[in-house]
LOGU-715562 format. One record per residue (C-alpha): residue in three letters; x negated, y negated, z. Coordinates in steps of 0.25 Angstrom, whole numbers, plus 2048, in hexadecimal, padded with zeros to 3 digits. Each point is the difference from the previous one (the first is absolute). Example, Ala and Ser with C-alpha at 12.3 -4.5 7.8 and 13.67 -1.06 7.14 Angstrom:
<atoms>
<atom code="ala" east="7CF" north="812" up="81F"/>
<atom code="ser" east="7FA" north="7F2" up="7FE"/>
</atoms>
This chain:
<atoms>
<atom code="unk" east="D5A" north="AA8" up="1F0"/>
<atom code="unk" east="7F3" north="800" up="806"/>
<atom code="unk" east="7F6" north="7F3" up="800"/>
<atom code="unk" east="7F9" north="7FE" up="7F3"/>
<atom code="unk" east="7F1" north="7FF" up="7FF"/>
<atom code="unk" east="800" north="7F3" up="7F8"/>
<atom code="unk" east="80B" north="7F3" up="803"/>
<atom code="unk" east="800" north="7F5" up="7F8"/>
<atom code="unk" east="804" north="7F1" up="805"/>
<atom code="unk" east="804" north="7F7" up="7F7"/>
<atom code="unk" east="807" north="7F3" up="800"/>
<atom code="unk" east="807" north="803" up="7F2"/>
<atom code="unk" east="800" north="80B" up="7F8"/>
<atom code="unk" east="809" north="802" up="7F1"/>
<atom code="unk" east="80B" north="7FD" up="7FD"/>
<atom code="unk" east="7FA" north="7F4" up="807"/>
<atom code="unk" east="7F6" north="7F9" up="7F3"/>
<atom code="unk" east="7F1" north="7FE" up="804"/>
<atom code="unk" east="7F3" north="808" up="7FB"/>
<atom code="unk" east="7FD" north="804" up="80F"/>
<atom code="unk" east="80D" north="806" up="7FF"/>
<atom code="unk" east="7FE" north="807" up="7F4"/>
<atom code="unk" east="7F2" north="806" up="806"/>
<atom code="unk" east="807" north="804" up="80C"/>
<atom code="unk" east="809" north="808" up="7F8"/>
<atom code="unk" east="7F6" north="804" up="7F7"/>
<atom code="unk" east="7F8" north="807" up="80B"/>
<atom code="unk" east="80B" north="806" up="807"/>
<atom code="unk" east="804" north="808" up="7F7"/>
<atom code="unk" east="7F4" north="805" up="7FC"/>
<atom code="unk" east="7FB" north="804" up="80E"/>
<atom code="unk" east="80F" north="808" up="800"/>
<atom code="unk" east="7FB" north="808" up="7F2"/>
<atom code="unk" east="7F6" north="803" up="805"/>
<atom code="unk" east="807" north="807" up="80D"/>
<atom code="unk" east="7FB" north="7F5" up="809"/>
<atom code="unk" east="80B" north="7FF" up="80C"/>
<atom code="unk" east="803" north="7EF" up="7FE"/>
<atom code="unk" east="80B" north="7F7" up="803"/>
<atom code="unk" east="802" north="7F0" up="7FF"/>
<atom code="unk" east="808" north="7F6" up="80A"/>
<atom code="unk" east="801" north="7F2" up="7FC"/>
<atom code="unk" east="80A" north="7F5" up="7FD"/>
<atom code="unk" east="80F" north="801" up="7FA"/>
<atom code="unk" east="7FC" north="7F4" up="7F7"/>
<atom code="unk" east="805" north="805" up="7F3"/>
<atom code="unk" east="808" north="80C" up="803"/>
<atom code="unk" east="80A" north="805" up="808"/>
<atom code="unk" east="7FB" north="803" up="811"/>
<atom code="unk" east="800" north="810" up="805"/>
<atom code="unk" east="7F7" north="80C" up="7FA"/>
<atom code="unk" east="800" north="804" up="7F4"/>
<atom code="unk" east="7F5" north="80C" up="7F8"/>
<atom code="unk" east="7F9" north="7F8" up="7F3"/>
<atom code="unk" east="7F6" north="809" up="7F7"/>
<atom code="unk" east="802" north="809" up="80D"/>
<atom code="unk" east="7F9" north="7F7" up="80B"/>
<atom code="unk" east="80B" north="7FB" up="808"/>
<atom code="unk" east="802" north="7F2" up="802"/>
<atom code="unk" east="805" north="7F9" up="80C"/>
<atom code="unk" east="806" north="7F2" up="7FF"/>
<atom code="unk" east="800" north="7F6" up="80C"/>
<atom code="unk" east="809" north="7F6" up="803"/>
<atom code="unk" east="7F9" north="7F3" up="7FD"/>
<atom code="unk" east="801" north="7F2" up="7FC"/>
<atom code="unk" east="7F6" north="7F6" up="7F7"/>
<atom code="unk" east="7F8" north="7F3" up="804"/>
<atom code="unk" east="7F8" north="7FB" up="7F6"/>
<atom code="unk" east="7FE" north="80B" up="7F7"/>
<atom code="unk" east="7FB" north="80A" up="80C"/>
<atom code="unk" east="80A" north="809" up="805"/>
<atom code="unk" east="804" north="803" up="80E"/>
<atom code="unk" east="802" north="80D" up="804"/>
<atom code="unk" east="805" north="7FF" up="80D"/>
<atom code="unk" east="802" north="80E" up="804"/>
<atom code="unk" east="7F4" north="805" up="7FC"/>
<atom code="unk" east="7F7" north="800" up="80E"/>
<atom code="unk" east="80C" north="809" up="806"/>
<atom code="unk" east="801" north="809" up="7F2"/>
<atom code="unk" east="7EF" north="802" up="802"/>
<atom code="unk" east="800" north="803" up="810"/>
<atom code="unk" east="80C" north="80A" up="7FD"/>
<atom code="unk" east="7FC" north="807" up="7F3"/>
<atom code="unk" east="7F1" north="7FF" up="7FF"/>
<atom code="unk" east="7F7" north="80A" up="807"/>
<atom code="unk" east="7F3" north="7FF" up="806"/>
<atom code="unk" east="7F9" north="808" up="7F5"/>
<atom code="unk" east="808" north="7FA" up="7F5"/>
<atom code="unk" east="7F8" north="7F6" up="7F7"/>
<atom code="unk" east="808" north="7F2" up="7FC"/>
<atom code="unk" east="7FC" north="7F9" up="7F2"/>
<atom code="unk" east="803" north="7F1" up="802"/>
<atom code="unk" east="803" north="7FA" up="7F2"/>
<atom code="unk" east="7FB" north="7F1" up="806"/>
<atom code="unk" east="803" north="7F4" up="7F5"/>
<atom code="unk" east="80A" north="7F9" up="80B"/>
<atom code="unk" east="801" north="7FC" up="80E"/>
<atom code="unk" east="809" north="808" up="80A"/>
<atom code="unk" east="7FD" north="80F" up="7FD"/>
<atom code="unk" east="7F0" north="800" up="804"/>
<atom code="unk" east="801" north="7FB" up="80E"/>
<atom code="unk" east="80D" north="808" up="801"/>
<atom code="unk" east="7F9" north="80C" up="7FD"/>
<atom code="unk" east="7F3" north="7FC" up="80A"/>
<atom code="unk" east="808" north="7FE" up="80A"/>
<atom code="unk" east="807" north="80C" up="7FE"/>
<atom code="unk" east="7F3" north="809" up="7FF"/>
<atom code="unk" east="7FC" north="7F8" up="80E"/>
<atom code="unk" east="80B" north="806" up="807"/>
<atom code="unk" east="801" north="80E" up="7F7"/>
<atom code="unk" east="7F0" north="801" up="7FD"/>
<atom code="unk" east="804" north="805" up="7F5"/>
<atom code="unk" east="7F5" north="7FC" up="7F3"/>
<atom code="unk" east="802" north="7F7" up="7F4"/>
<atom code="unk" east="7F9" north="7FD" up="7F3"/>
<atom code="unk" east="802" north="7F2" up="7FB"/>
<atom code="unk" east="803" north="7FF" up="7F0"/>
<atom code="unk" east="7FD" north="7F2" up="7FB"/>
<atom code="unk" east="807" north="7FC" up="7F5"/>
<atom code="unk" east="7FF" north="7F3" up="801"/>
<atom code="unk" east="7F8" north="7F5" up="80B"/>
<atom code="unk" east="80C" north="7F7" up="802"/>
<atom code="unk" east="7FD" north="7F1" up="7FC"/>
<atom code="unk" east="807" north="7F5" up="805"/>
<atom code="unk" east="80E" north="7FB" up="7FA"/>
<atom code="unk" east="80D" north="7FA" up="803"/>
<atom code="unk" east="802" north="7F5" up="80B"/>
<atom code="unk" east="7FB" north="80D" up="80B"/>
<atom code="unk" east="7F5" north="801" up="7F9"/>
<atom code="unk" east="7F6" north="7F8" up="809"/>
<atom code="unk" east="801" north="809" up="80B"/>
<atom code="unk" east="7FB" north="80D" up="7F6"/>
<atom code="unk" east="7F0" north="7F9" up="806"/>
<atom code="unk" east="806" north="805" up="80F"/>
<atom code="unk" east="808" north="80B" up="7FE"/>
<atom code="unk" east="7F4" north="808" up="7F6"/>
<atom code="unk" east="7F8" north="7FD" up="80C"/>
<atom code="unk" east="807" north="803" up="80C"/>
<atom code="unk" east="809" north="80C" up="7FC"/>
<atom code="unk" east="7FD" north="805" up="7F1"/>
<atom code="unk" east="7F1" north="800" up="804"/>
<atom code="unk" east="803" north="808" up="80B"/>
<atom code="unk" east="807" north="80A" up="7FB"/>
<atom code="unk" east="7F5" north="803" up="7F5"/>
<atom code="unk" east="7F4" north="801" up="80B"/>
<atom code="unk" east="80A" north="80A" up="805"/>
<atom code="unk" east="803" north="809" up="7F5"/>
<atom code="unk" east="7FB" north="80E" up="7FF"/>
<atom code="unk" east="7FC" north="7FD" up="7F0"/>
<atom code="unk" east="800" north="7F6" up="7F6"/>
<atom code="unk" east="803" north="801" up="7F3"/>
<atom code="unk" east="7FF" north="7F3" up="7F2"/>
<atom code="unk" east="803" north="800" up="7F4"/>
<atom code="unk" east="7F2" north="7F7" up="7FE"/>
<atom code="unk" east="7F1" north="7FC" up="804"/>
<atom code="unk" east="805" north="7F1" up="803"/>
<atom code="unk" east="80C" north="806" up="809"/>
<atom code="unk" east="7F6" north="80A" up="807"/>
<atom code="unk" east="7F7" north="7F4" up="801"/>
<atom code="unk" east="80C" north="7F8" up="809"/>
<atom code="unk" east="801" north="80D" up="808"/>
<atom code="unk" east="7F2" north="7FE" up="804"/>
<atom code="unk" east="7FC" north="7F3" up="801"/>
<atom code="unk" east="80E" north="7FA" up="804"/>
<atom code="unk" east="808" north="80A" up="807"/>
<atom code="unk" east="7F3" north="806" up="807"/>
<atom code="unk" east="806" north="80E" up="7FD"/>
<atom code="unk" east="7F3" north="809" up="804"/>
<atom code="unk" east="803" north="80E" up="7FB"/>
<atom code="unk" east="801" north="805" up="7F3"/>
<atom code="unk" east="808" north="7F7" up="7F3"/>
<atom code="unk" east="804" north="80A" up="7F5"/>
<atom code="unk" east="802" north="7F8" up="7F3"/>
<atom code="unk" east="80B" north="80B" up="7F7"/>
<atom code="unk" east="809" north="7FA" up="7F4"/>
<atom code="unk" east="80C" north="7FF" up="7FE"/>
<atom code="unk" east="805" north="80B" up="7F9"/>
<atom code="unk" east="805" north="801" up="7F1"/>
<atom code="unk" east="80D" north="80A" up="7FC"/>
<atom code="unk" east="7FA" north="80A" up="7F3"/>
<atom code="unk" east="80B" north="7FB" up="7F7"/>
<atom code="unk" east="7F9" north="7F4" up="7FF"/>
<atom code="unk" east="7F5" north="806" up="7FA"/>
<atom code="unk" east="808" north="807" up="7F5"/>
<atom code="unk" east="809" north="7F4" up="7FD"/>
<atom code="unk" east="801" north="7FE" up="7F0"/>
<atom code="unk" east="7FC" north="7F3" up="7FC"/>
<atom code="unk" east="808" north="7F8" up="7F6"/>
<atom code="unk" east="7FC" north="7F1" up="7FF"/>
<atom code="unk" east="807" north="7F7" up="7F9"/>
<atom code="unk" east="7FA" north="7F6" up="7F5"/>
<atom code="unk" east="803" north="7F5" up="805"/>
<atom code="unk" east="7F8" north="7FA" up="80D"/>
<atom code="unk" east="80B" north="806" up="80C"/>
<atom code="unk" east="7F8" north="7FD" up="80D"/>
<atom code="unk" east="806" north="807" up="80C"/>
<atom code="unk" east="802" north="7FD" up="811"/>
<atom code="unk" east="804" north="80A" up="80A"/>
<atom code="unk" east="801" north="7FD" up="80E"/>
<atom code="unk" east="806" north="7F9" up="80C"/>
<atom code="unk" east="804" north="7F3" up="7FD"/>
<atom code="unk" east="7F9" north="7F8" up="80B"/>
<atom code="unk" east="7F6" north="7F6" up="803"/>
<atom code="unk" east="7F5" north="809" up="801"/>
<atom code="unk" east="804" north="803" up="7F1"/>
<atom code="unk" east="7FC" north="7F4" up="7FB"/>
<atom code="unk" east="80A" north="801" up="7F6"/>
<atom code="unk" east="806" north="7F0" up="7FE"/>
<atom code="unk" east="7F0" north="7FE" up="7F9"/>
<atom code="unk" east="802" north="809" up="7F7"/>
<atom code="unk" east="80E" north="7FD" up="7F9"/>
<atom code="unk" east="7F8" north="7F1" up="802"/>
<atom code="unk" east="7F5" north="808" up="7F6"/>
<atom code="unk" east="80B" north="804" up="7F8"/>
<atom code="unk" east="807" north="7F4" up="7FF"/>
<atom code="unk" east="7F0" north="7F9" up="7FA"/>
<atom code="unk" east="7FB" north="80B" up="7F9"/>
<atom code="unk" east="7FF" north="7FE" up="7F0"/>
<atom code="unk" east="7FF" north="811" up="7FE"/>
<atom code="unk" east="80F" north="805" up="7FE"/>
<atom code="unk" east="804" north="80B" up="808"/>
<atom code="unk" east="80B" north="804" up="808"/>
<atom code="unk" east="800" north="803" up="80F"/>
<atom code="unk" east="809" north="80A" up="807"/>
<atom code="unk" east="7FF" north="7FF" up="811"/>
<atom code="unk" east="804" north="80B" up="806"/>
<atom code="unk" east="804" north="7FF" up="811"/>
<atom code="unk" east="809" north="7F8" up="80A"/>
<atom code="unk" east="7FE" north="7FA" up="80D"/>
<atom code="unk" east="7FF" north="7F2" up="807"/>
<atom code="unk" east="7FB" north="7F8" up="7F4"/>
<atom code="unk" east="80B" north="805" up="7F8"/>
<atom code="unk" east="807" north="7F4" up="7FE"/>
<atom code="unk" east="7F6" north="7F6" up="800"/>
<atom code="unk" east="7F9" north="807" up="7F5"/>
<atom code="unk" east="80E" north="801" up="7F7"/>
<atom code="unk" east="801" north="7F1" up="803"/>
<atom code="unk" east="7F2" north="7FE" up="7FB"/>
<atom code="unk" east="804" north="807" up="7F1"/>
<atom code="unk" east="80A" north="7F8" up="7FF"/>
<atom code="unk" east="7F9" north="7F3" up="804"/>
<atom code="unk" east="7F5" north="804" up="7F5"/>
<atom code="unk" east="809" north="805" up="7F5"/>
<atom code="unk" east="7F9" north="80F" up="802"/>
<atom code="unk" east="808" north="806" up="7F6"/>
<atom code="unk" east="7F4" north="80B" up="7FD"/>
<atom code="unk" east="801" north="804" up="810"/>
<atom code="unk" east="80B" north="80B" up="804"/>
<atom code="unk" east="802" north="803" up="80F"/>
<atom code="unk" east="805" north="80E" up="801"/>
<atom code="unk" east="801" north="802" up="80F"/>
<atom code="unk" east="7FD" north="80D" up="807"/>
<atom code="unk" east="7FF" north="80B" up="7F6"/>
<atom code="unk" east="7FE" north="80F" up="804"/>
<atom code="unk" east="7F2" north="807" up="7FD"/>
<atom code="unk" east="805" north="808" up="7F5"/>
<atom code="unk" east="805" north="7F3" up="7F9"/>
<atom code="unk" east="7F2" north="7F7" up="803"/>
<atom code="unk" east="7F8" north="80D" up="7FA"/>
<atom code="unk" east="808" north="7FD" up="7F4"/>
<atom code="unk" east="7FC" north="7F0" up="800"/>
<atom code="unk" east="7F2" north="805" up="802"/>
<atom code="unk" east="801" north="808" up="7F3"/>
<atom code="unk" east="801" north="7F4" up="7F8"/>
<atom code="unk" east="7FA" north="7F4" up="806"/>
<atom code="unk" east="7F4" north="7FA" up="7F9"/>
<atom code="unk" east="7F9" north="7FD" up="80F"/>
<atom code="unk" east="805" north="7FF" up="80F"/>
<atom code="unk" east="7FD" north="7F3" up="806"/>
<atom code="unk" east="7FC" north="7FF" up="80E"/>
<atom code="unk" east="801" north="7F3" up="805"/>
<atom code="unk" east="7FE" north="803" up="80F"/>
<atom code="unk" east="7FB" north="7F6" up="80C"/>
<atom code="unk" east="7FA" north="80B" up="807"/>
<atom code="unk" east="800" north="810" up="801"/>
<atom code="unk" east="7FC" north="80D" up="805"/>
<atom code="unk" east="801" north="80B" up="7F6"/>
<atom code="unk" east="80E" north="7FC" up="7F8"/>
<atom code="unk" east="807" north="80D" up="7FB"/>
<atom code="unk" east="804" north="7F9" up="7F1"/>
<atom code="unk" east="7F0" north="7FF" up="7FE"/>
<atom code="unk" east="7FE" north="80C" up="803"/>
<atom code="unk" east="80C" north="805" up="7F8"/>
<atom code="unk" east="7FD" north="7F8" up="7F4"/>
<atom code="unk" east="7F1" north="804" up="7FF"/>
<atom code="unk" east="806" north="811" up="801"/>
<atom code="unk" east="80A" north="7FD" up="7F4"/>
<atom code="unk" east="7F4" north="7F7" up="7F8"/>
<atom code="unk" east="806" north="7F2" up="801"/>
<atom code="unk" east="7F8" north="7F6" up="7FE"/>
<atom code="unk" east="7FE" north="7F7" up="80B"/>
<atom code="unk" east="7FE" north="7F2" up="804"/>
<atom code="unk" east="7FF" north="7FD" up="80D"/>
<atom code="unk" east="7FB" north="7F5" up="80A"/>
<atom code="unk" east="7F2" north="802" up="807"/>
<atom code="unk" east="804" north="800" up="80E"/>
<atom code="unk" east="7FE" north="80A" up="80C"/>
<atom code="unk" east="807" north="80D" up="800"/>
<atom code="unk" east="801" north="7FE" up="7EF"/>
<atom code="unk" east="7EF" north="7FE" up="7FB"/>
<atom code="unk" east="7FA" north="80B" up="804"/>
<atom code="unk" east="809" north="80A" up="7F9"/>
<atom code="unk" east="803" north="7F8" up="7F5"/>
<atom code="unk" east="7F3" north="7FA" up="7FF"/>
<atom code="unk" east="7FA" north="802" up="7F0"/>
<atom code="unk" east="80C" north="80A" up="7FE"/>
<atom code="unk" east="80A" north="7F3" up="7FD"/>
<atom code="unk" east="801" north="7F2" up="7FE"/>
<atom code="unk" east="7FC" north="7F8" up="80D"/>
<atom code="unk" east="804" north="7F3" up="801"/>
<atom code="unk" east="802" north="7F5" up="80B"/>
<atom code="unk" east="80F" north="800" up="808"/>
<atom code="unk" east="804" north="7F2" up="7FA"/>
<atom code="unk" east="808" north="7FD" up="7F5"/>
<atom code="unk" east="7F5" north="7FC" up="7F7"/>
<atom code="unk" east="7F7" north="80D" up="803"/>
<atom code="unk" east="80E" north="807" up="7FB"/>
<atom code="unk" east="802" north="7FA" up="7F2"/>
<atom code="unk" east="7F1" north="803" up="7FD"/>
<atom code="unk" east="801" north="80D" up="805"/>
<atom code="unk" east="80B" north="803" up="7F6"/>
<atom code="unk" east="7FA" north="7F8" up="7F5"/>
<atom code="unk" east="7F6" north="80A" up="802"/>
<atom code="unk" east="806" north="80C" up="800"/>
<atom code="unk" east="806" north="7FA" up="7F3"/>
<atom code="unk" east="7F2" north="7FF" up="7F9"/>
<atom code="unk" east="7FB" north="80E" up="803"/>
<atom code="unk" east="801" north="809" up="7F3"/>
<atom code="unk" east="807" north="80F" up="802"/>
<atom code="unk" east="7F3" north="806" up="804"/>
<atom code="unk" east="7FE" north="7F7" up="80A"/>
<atom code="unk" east="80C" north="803" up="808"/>
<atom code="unk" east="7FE" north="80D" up="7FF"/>
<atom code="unk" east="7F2" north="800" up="806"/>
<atom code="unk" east="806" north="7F9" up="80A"/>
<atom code="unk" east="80D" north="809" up="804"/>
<atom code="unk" east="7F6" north="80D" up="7FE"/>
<atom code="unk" east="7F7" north="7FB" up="80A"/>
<atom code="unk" east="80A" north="7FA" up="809"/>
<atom code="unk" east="806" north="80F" up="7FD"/>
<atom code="unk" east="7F4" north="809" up="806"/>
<atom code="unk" east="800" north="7F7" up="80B"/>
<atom code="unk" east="80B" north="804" up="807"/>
<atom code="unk" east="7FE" north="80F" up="7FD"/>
<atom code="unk" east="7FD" north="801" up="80F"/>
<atom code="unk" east="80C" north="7F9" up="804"/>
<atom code="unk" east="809" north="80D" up="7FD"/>
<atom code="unk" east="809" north="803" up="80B"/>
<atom code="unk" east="7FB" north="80C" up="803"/>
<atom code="unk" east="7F1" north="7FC" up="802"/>
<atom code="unk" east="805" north="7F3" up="80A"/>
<atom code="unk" east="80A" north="80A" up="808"/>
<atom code="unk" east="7F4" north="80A" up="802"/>
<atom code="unk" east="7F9" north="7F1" up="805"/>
<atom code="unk" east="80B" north="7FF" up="80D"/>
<atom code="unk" east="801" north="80F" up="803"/>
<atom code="unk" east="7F0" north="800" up="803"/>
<atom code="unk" east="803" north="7F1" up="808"/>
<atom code="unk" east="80B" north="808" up="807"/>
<atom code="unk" east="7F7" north="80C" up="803"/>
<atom code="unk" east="7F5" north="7F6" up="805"/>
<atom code="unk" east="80A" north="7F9" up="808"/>
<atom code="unk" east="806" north="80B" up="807"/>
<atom code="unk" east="7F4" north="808" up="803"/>
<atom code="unk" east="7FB" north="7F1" up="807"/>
</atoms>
């Protein structure tokens, strides 16, 4: 098989859960319908280590092993001297330590060229945490001053490039991309107020403040959470402690099965600490869910005037849904039509079309 134009790098990619997983599958696979050569290495987090063909992109699968939630993908210097050629360009998916100064130094010694995709500038968490300060600005910094083309997901993350990373070429800010079905999903709402959480269950999703809002809020409603990860536990304990019996945790459900949640939620919550551009927003707003959301980066400046803003705290939650409880039916629906032509841009086809000119740029260097 001869080397493809385009190889994308990713720590994790699905079955692994995450929205930078998702968008990396998302685009994949569009660049490979559009009859772009394409190809993904990354971890075997999730799924079984070897090759395999997914939505006709082959997939290679790297022997690895986690350390606080980043994965390690120990063969993947080797894997990139042997199979990456000179011409070939290498899409670095970056969200985690590991795979961006893997890849720089691999392009050191192959000289081959790379375009970083931020999905997300790491923030400091968990006891190695303090150390995020030195390693942004002795490795990760490096490796974006050194990348053939940048590419966000928003103005405050191409603002960091700049101004913090010191990257001096060109920062290309392209959204995530949203699947058509989503646009033509039918839209049932119950009566009843059914309010709605899709995501990772981990810090950064800030979900503990809103079953605390839940557990002080005088509007009746019920709550289903949809996702697993680290928090899991923690969080089925926290129901139990405050007698939630209007909270349901499904766990990890497939995209066919949270369209159906989305055809009859009342409103998605998103209660996030931070973000960069979350799929389930962008998802939620295609399908015309209502919406309420916290005003943080990576969320406001889509969301902003399009759904109900509030601050990421317990408090700021209850009167965000006490809100949206308020609002008549014509309300809402200004709001989802609004929030709607927002994201008519956003179609896959239009944000694929985004990369292949980056690529184009990129290679022509």
């Amino acid at each position: 098989m001869t080397a493809p134009e385009v190889v994308h790098v990713t720590a994790y990619y699905p079955p692994h859960l995450g929205g930078q997983e998702v968008a990396a599958q998302g685009l994949v696979t569009q660049l490979a319908l559009i009859g772009k050569k394409v190809e993904v290495v990354t971890s075997d987090c999730g799924a079984r280590r070897g090759r395999s063909i997914e939505d006709n992109v082959r997939v290679t699968r790297l022997r690895s092993s986690e350390l606080g939630h980043t994965a390690l993908v120990w063969p993947l210097f080797v894997w990139l001297l042997r199979h990456v050629r000179r011409e070939t360009v290498i899409h670095l998916h970056a969200g985690q330590f590991f795979t961006p100064e893997v890849v720089w130094l691999a392009a050191k010694v192959k000289r081959f060229r790379y375009v970083i995709h931020l999905h997300i500038d790491p923030v400091p968490s968990g006891p190695m945490g303090k150390l995020l300060p030195l390693y942004k600005r002795l490795v990760f910094g490096r490796a974006i001053r050194d990348a053939a083309g940048i590419a966000v997901l928003n103005d405050d993350h191409r603002q960091v490039m700049k101004n913090v990373y010191h990257y001096r070429g060109s920062v290309s800010i392209v959204s995530n991309g949203i699947d058509e079905d989503f646009f033509e999903l039918a839209r049932k709402p119950a009566g009843a107020l059914q309010l709605l959480f899709v995501g990772r269950l981990s810090p950064q999703k800030n979900v503990p403040a809103l079953l605390e809002a839940l557990g002080r809020i005088d509007t009746e409603c019920t709550a289903d959470i949809i996702g697993d990860g680290e928090c899991r536990v923690a969080l089925e304990e926290l129901i139990v402690r405050k007698n939630l019996r209007n909270v349901t945790l499904h766990g990890r459900l497939s995209r066919t099965q949270i369209q159906s949640f989305y055809s009859n939620a009342s409103a998605l919550i998103l209660p996030s600490l931070y973000e960069a551009q979350p799929m389930v927003l962008l998802e939620a707003m295609a399908c015309r869910v209502p919406i309420i959301c916290t005003r943080v980066v990576g969320v406001e400046a889509i969301a902003r005037d399009v759904t109900i803003l509030v601050e990421p705290t317990p408090e700021g939650i209850c009167n965000g849904i006490s809100i949206f409880a308020k609002m008549s039916p014509a309300d809402r629906q200004r709001m989802v039509d609004a929030a709607f032509l927002r994201v008519q841009g956003l179609r896959w086809k239009t944000v694929t079309a985004a990369y292949v000119r980056l690529y184009e740029e990129v290679s022509a260097g």
